[in-house]
C-alpha distance (Angstrom), angle and dihedral (degrees) to the residues before:
residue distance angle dihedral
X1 . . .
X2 4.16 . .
X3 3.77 126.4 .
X4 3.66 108.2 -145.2
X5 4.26 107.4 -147.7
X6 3.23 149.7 177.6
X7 4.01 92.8 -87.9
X8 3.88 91.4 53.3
X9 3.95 81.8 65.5
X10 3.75 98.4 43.1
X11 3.88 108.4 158.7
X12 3.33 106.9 18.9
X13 3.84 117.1 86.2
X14 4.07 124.5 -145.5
X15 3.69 135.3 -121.0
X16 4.34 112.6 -173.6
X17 4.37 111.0 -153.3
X18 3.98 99.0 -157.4
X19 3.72 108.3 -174.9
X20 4.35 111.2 174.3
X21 3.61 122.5 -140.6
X22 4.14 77.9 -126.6
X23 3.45 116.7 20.6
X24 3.93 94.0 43.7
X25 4.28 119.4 -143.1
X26 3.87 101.0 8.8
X27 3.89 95.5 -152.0
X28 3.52 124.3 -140.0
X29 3.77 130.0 -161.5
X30 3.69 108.2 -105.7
X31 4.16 105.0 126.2
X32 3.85 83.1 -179.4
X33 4.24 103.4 128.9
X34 3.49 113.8 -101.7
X35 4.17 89.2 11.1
X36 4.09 85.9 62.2
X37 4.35 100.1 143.2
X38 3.72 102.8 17.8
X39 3.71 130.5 103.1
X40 3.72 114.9 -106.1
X41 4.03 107.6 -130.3
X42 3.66 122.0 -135.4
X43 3.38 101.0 -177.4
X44 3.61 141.2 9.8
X45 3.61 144.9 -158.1
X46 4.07 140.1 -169.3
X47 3.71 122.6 172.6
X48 4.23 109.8 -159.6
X49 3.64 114.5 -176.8
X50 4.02 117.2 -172.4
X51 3.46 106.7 -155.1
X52 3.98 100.0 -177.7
X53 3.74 93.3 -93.0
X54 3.32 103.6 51.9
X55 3.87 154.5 -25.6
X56 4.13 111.3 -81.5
X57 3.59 107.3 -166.1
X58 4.26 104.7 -149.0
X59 3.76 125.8 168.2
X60 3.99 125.4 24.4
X61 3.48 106.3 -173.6
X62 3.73 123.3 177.6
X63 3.75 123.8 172.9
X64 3.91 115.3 -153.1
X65 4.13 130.5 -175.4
X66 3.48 112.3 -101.7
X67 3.70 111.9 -101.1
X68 3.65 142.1 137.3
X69 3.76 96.5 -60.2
X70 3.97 92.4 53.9
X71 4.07 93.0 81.4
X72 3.45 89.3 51.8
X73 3.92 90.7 54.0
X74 3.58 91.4 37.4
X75 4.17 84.1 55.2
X76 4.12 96.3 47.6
X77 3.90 92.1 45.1
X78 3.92 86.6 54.9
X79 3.60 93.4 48.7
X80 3.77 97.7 47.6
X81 3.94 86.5 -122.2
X82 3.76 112.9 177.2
X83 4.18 107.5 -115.4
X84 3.64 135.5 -174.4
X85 3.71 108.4 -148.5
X86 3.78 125.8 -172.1
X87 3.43 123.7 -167.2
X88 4.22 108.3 -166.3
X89 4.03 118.9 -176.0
X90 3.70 124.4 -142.7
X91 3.92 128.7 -168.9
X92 3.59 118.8 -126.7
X93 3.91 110.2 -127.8
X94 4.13 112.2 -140.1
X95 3.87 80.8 -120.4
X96 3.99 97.3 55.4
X97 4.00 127.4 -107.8
């Protein structure tokens, strides 16, 4: 089994896209240039397990500040709405960007 976390990803910050099968883009409040909309992550988790046959991905956890997107979560999660969520990683130069 191997847990995935936030220090296996240290350096590179997070931006998560949510768009619902309903609600459309479910924006979150990174203003950050080309991350504008999505949720910055602040941690993140990924349970593998390797049973002998095979990899079986489990638990995706990703923690997010609360913000104004975080209702709007909140409100598809309660209503079992279908969402594609992508979580894309960017490395922090020493000079900023």
């Amino acid at each position: 089994m191997v847990l995935l976390s936030g220090s296996a990803f240290a350096g590179l910050e997070g931006a998560m896209y949510v768009e619902g099968n309903t609600q459309g883009t479910i924006a979150g409040g990174n203003t950050i240039g080309a991350r504008e909309g999505s949720f910055p992550v602040v941690e993140m988790h990924h349970l593998i397990r390797y049973d002998g046959n095979g990899i079986e991905h489990r638990q995706f956890i990703v923690t997010v500040p609360v913000g104004v997107g975080v209702p709007l979560l909140h409100k598809a999660l309660d209503d079992q709405e279908l969402l594609e969520v992508e979580v894309r990683f960017y490395r922090v130069t020493p000079v900023g960007g």
